[in-house]
C-alpha positions as CSV (number, residue, x, y, z in Angstrom):
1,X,-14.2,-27.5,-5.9
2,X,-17.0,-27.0,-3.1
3,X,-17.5,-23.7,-2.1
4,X,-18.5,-22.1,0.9
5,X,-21.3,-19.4,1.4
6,X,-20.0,-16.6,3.8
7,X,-22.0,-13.4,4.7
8,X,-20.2,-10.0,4.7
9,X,-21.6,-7.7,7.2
10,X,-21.1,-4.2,7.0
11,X,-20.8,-2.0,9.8
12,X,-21.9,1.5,10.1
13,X,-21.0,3.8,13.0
14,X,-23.4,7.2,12.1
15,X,-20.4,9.5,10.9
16,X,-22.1,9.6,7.8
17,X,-24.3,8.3,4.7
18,X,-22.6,7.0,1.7
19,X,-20.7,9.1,-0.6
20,X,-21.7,8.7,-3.9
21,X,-17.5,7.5,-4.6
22,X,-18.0,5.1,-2.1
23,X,-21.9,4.0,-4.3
24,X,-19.4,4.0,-7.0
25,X,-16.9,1.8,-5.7
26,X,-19.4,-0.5,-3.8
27,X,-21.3,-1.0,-7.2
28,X,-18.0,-1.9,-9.3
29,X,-17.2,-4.6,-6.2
30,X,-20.8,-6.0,-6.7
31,X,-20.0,-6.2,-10.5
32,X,-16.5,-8.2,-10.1
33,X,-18.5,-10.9,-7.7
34,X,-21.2,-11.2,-10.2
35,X,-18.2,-11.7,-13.0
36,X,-16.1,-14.0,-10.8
37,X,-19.4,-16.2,-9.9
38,X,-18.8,-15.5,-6.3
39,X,-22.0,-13.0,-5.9
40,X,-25.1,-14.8,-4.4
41,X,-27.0,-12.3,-2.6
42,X,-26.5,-8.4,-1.0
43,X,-28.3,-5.6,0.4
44,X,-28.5,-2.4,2.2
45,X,-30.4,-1.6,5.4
46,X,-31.7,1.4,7.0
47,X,-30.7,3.3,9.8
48,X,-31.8,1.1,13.3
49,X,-33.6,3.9,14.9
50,X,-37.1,2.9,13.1
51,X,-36.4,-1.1,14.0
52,X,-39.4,-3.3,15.8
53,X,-38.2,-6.4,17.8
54,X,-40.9,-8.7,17.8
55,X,-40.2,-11.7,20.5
56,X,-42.7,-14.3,20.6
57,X,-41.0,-17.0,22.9
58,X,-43.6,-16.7,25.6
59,X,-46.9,-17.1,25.8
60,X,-47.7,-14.0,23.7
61,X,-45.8,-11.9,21.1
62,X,-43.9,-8.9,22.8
63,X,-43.4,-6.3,20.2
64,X,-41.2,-3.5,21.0
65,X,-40.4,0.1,19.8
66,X,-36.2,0.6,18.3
67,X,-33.1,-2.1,18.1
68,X,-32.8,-5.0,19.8
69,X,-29.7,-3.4,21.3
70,X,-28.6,0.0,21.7
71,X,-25.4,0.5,19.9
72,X,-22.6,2.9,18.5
73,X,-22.7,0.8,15.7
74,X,-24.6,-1.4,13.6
75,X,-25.4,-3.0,11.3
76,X,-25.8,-1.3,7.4
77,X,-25.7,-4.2,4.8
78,X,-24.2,-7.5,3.9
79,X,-23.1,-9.6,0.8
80,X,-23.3,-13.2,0.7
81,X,-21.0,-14.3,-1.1
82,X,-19.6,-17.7,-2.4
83,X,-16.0,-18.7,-2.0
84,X,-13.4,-21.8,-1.7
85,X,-12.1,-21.1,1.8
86,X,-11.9,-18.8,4.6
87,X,-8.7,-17.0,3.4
88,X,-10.9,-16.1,-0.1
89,X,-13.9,-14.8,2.0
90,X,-11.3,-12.5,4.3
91,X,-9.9,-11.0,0.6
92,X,-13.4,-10.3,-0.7
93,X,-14.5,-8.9,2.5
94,X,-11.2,-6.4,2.5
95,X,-11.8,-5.5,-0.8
96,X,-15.7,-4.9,0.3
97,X,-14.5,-3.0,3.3
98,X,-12.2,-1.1,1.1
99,X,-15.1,-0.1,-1.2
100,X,-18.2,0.6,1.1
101,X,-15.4,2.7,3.7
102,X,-16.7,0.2,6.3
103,X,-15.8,-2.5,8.5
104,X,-16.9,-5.9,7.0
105,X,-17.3,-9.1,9.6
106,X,-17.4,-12.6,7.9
107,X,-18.9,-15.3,9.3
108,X,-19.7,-19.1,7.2
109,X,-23.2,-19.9,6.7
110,X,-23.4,-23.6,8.3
């Protein structure tokens, strides 16, 4: 069966860094991907306040100070993930959501 890569992004509002349950719990989901074959990548990010944007569509780079947008929330980590269909990737990212005490989006790699 050909599987599908999806990414799992997780979304942080600010209320507040991650407990060390919800480490806990985030670490044992990472382990059941890796033991189910369906882990292919993941990682945490920083808080956006100390972004750059660097554009370099013109005739010059333009790099610029903070997020490319100014948000409520954003964006705190992701999980790619490997899985048969859409419905699978929605379960995983539940189960993610459930662990990190986040919203999870899923979107397929193309």
């Amino acid at each position: 069966m050909m599987h599908m890569q999806y990414l799992l992004s997780v979304i942080d509002d600010g209320a507040g860094s991650a407990t060390d349950t919800e480490q806990a719990d985030t670490d044992a989901f990472n382990d059941r991907l890796r033991a189910r074959g369906q882990w292919v990548f993941a990682g945490g990010l920083g808080s956006p306040d100390p972004a750059t944007v660097v554009d370099n569509r013109g005739t010059e780079a333009v790099i610029t100070d903070g997020p490319f947008l100014e948000a409520k929330e954003w964006l705190a980590g992701f999980w790619i993930i490997e899985a048969p269909d859409l419905d699978v990737a929605l379960r995983l990212a539940a189960e993610g959501s459930k662990a990190c005490h986040r919203k999870v989006e899923v979107r397929p790699f193309l």
